[in-house]
N, C-alpha and C positions, 0 to 999 in steps of 0.2 A: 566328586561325582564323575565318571568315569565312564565313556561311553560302551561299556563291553554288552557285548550281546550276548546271553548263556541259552544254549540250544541243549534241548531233554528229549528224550525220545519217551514215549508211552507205546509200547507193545500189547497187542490184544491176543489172550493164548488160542484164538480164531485163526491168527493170520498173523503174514510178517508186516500189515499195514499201522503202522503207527502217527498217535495223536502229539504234533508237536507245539512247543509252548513257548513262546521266546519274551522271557525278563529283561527288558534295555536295562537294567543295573542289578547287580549282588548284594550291594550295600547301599543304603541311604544315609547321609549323617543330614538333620534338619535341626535349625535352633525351634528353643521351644517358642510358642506362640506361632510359627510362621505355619504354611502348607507345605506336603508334601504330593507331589504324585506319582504312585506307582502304575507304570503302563507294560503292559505284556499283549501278547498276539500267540494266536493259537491254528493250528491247521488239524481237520479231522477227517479220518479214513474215507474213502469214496464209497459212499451208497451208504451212509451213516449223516443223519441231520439232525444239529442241535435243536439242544430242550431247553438247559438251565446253564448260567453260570454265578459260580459264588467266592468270593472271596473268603478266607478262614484264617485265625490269626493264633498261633502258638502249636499246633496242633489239636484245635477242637473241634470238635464235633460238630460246633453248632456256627454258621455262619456268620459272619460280624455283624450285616443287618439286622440280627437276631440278639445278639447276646452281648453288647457296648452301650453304655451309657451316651446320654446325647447324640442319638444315632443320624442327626441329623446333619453331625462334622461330618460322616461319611457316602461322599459323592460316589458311583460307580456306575460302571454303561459294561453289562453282563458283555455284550457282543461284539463289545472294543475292548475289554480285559483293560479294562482303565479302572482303578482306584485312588480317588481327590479325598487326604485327611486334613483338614482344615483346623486351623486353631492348636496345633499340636500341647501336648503336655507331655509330663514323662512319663505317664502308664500307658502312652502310646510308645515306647519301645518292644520292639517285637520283632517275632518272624512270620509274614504273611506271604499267605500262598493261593494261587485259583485252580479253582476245581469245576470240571462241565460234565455234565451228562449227555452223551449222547442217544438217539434212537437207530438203531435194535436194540442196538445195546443200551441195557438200563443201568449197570456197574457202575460207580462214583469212581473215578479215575482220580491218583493222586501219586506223589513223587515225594521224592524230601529233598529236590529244588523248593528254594525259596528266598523269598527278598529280606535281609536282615533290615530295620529302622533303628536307627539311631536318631533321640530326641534329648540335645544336652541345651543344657539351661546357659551357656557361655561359649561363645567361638572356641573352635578347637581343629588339630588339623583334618582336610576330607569331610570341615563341616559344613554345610551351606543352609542358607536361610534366612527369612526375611518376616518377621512378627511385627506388627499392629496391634496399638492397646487397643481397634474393635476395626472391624470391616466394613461396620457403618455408620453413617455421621449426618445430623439432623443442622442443619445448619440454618440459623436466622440473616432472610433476606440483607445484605448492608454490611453485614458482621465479617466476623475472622475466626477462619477456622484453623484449628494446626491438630495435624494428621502425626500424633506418635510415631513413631519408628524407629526401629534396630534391626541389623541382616550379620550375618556370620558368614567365615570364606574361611577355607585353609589358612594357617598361618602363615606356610613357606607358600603363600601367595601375595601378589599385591593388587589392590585395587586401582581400575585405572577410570573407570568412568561410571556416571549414577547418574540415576535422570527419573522424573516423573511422567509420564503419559498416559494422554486417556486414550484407555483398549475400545471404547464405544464408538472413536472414530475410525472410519476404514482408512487406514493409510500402510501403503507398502514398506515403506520406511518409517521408523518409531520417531518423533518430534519432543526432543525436552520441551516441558511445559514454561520454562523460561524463554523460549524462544518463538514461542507462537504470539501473534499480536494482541489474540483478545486475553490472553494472559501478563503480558508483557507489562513488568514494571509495580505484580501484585503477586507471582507467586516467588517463595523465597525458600530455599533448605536450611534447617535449623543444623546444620551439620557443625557442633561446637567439639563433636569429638569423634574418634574412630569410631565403625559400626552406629552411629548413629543418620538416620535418614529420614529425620521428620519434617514435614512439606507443612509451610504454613499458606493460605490464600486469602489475600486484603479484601474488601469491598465484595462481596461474594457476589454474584447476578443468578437470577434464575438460570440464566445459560452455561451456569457453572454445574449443575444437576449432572452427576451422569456416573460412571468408573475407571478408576486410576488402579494406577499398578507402577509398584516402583523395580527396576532394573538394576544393575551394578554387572560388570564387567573385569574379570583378572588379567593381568598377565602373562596366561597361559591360555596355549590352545583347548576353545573348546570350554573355559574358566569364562562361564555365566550363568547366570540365576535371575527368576524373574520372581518378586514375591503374589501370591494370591490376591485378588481383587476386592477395592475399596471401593466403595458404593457411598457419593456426597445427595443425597438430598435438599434442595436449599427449599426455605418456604419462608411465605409470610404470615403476617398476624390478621385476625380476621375475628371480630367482635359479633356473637349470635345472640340471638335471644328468643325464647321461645315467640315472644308478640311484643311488637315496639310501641302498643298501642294500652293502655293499662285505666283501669279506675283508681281513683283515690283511694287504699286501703285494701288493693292488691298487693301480691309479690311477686317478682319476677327475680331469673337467674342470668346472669352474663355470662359468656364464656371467652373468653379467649383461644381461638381454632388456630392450631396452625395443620397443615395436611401434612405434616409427620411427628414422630413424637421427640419432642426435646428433651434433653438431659433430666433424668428422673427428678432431682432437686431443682427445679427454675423458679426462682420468684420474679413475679410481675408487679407490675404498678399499673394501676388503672386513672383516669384521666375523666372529668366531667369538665365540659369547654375550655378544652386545654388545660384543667388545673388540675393538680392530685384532688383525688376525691375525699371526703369525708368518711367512706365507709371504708371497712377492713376487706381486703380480699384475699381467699382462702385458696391459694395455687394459680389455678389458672380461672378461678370461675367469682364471681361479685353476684352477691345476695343482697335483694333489699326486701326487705318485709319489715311493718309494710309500710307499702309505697305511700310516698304525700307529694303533692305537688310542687315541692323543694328539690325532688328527682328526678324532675324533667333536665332533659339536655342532653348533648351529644357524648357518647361517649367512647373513647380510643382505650388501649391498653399499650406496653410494652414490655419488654425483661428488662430487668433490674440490670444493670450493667449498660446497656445498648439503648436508653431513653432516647438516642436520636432517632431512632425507627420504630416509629410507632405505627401502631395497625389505623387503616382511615377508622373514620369517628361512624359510631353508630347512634338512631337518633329516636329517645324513648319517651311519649307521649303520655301526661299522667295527665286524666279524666279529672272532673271534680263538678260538682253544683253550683250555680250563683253563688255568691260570697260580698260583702261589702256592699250592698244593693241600698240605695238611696237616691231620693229626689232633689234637684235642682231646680229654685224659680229664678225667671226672668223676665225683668226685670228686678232686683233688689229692693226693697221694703214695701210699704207701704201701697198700696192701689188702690183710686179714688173707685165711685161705684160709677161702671159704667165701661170702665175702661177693661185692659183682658188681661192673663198672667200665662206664663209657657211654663209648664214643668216637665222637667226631662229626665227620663230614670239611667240609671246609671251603674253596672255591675258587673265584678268580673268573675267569667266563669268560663273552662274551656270543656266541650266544643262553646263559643260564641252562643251568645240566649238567641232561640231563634221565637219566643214568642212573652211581647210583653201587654199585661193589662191593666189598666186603671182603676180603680177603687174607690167610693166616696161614704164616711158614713156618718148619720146625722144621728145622735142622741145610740139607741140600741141598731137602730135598719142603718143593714151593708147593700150597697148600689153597686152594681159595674157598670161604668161610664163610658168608656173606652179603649183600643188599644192599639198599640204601636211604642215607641220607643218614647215618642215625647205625647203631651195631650197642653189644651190649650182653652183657661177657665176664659171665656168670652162673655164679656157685659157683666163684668161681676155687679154683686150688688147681694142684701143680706138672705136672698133665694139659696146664691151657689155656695155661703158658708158651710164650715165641716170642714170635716177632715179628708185628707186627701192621701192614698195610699198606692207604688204600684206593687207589681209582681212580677217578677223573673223567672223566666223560665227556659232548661234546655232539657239531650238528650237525656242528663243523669239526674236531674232533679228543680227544685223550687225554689225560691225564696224571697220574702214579702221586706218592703221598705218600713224604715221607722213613720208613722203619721204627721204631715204637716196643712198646716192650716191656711186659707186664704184672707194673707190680712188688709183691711179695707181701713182706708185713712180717714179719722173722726171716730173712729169705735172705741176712744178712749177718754172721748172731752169731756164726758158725763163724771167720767172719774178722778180726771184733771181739775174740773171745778168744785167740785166737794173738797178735794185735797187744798185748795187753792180758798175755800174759806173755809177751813180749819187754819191757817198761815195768818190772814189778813186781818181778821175778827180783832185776836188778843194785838196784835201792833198796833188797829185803831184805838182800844183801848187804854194803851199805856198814858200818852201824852194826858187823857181826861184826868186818869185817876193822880198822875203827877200835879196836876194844875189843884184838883180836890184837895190834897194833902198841903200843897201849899198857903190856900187857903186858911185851912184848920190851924197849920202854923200859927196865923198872926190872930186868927179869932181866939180867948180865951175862953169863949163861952163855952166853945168846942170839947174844953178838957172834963175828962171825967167818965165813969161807966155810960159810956152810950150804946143804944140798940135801935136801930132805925129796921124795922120793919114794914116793908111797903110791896102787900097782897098783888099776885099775879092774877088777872082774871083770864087773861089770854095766853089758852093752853100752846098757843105755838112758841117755837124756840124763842129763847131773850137774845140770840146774838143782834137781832136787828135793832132794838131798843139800846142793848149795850152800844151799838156801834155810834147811834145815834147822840146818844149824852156823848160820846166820847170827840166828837165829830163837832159839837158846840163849845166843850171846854177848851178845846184845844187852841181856838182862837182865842178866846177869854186868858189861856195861859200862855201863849206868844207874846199876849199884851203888857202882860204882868214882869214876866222875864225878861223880856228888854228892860221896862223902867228900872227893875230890881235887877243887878247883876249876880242874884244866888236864886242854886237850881239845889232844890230834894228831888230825889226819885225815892218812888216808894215800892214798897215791896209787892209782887201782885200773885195771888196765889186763887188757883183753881181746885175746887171741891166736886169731886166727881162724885155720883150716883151709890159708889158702893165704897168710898172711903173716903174718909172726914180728917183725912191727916193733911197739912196745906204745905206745900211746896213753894220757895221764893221762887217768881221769874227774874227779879232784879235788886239790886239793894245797894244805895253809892250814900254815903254819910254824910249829913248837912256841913259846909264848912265853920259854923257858926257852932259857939260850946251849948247843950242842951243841958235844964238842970233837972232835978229831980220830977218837978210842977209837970214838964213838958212830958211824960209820957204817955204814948197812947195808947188808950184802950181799943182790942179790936173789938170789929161789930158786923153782924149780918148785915148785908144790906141784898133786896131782892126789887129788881125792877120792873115794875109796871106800867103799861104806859095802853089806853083808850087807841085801838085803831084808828076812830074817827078823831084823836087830840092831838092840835101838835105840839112840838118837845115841851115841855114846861122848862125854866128855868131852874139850875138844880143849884141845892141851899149849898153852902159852901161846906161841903161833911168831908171827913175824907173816909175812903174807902179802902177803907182795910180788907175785906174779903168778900169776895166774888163769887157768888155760888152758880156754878156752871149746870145747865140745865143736860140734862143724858142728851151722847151723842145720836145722831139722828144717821142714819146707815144710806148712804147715794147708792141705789143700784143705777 
């Protein structure tokens, strides 16, 4: 590039006054991708004021603003005769030229001066230029960016200095960005080979935000090039949501914002109190539907790659109704009558129950007794029995406790002593009926089909009479078993009301050999005995079966 000025004259066939146009260069050589700028300056006759001015490329017709693809590579200031092609390619090789209209005169004034472009894909000589794989860059807070680059220069040139600076500070003198302080020791040139000039920056800071432009310098006079402007955006991550505040069985979306747009393909990770989350996230955005209250918690995001810089935590409230709601007494068991019992309900539900009541219901009728968090049965006694129930309550909804009872100490002795002679009855019994059979042993008369039948007149239960013979033999048989050092037990079996099949309670073998003579026949026997009589002496029988009179029901 060469600083020649080419001066044109434009004659008007009015007058010898002419429109002049001055091209600072003949020829462009630009590598591809870099910018190029064509600038020219124009002077027009006296008592003639411009209209329009337009750029036109090859000889057409139609103005470049008009008829080029991506027309937005084409920068231009009609009235400074300046034309910025940005991003070049090769069907940006041309010949471009400006054309103005001035007033009176309406004529389209044109010349065959013109600026040849050259756009070569590879340094070559009288080529200059300086290409970026993009002129913008989204850069994440913390991270590392590296800024591509390659520039082109004549061959029979040599390069003597290169440097990056930002154009956004004003300074009269350009500053490598390696030597400013708040750069210093982060930014670095990947320069592993000729024509290569790609800028990496460490630790990016929001104050790294702004435009760079890289430089290079020849060995000859007047041998400089600056390339077109690079534009770093830095941003951070920032977690939105439409409402932090949610029901149970809603759905809500996350986003991940950053205030510019990052590299088309970014994958994130998303973060619920600090840990990877259980849900999939789809780019930059986390879907939960629907929500349960396992969703709650804070939530950060990052890019995949740069997990040390994550976005601060966002924090999502998931709504729900009482849940788990039950009573607690205190003190534990039993309460005599008289005394009081605390019962305290207990339930978790977020927002917090802000209203609880108490419940009592006796046989079908439901009571409300009171309310608050806890309630407190005072002077129990068999009045305040029932059941006992609360209810929880918040902004999203209800829910009622399992039923507990007020239990009162002695409400069971009634059923203790039933149970307690149904036990005692047959143990009194044993010893008699052993001492009876003993007896029968040594008496012979005893042997033989016998059936001792002996008429109940008194319809109340026999355990009492039973217990009574058993309660006189039994001394009678302590007396006997000392003298004699051999014990029979006999077999004792109960006949119940609705089946006649008999069952041993016990059965231990005399030690003594039994012969055929000795055995016994069994026999009813049923016991009678005069309320007003007392025990009679009983004949020395033994008693084989016991007929048990129907059980008798303790409420």
């Amino acid at each position: 590039m060469k600083g020649t000025t080419l001066t044109y004259f434009l004659l008007f066939t009015t007058g010898l006054q002419a429109i002049v146009i001055n091209y600072h260069a003949k020829e462009v050589c630009s590598l591809k991708g870099s910018t190029v700028v064509l600038k020219c300056s124009y002077d027009i006759p006296t008592g003639d004021s411009f209209i329009a001015g337009f750029w036109y490329k090859n000889d057409s017709k139609i103005p470049i603003q008009l008829n080029v693809p991506n027309v937005n590579r084409f920068v231009y200031n009609s009235h400074t005769c300046v034309l910025r092609i940005a991003n070049l390619t090769l069907h940006d090789s041309g010949f471009y030229e400006y054309k103005i209209t001035t007033k009176p005169s309406t004529s389209s004034l044109r010349d065959s001066s013109r600026v040849n472009v050259h756009v070569a894909d590879a340094p070559r000589k009288d080529c200059w230029g300086v290409s970026y794989s993009s002129t913008s860059f989204c850069v994440l807070m913390g991270s590392t960016v590296d800024i591509p680059c390659t520039y082109g220069f004549p061959t029979d040139q040599t390069v003597t200095t290169t440097l990056w600076y930002r154009e956004d500070k004003r300074r009269k003198v350009l500053i490598d960005l390696r030597l400013e302080e708040d750069y210093e020791g982060r930014v670095e040139h990947l320069s592993t080979e000729e024509h290569n000039c790609t800028l990496r920056i460490r630790d990016v800071g929001a104050t790294d935000s702004g435009q760079y432009r890289f430089r290079y310098v020849t060995n000859t006079t007047g041998g400089a090039f600056s390339g077109g402007l690079v534009t770093i955006s830095v941003t951070d991550l920032q977690v939105s949501m439409a409402a932090g505040t949610l029901t149970e069985g809603g759905n809500v979306t996350l986003t991940c914002d950053t205030s510019c747009k990052l590299k088309a393909v970014t994958p994130f990770i998303w973060y619920k109190n600090t840990r990877p989350t259980r849900h999939r996230a789809m780019n930059s955005t986390l879907h939960l539907n629907p929500v349960s209250s396992e969703d709650a918690g804070s939530y950060s995001c990052a890019v995949r790659g740069h997990e040390q810089h994550r976005s601060p935590e966002a924090a999502l409230d998931v709504r729900y109704a009482p849940r788990n709601t039950a009573v607690l007494a205190a003190p534990h068991g039993d309460r005599a009558v008289g005394e009081s019992l605390s019962l305290t309900c207990t339930s978790d539900a977020n927002p917090p129950v802000h209203n609880y009541t108490w419940h009592r219901k006796v046989g079908d009728e439901l009571k409300l007794i009171g309310a608050g968090q806890s309630y407190v049965v005072a002077n129990i006694s068999y009045e305040t029995s029932g059941l006992y129930y609360c209810v929880a309550q918040n902004s999203v909804g209800e829910q009622h406790s399992a039923a507990v009872s007020v239990p009162i100490a002695g409400q069971g002795s009634a059923k203790g002593a039933a149970i307690g002679i149904l036990i005692v009855v047959p143990l009194l019994l044993i010893p008699g009926l052993l001492w009876l059979r003993k007896q029968k042993s040594r008496n012979p008369a005893s042997k033989g089909n016998t059936t001792i039948s002996v008429q109940q007149t008194d319809p109340s239960p026999v355990y009492d009479d039973v217990a009574a013979v058993a309660v006189a033999s039994d001394l009678a048989w302590r007396r006997k078993t000392e003298a004699h050092n051999d014990v029979q037990y006999a077999s004792v079996q109960f006949k119940s009301s609705k089946e006649a099949k008999m069952a041993p309670y016990a059965s231990v073998e005399h030690p003594q050999t039994q012969t055929a003579q000795e055995d016994v026949q069994y026999a009813l026997l049923n016991f009678s005995r005069p309320k007003d009589t007392p025990p009679a002496e009983v004949d020395p029988v033994i008693y084989n079966t016991v007929t048990k009179p129907p059980r008798t029901r303790i409420h």
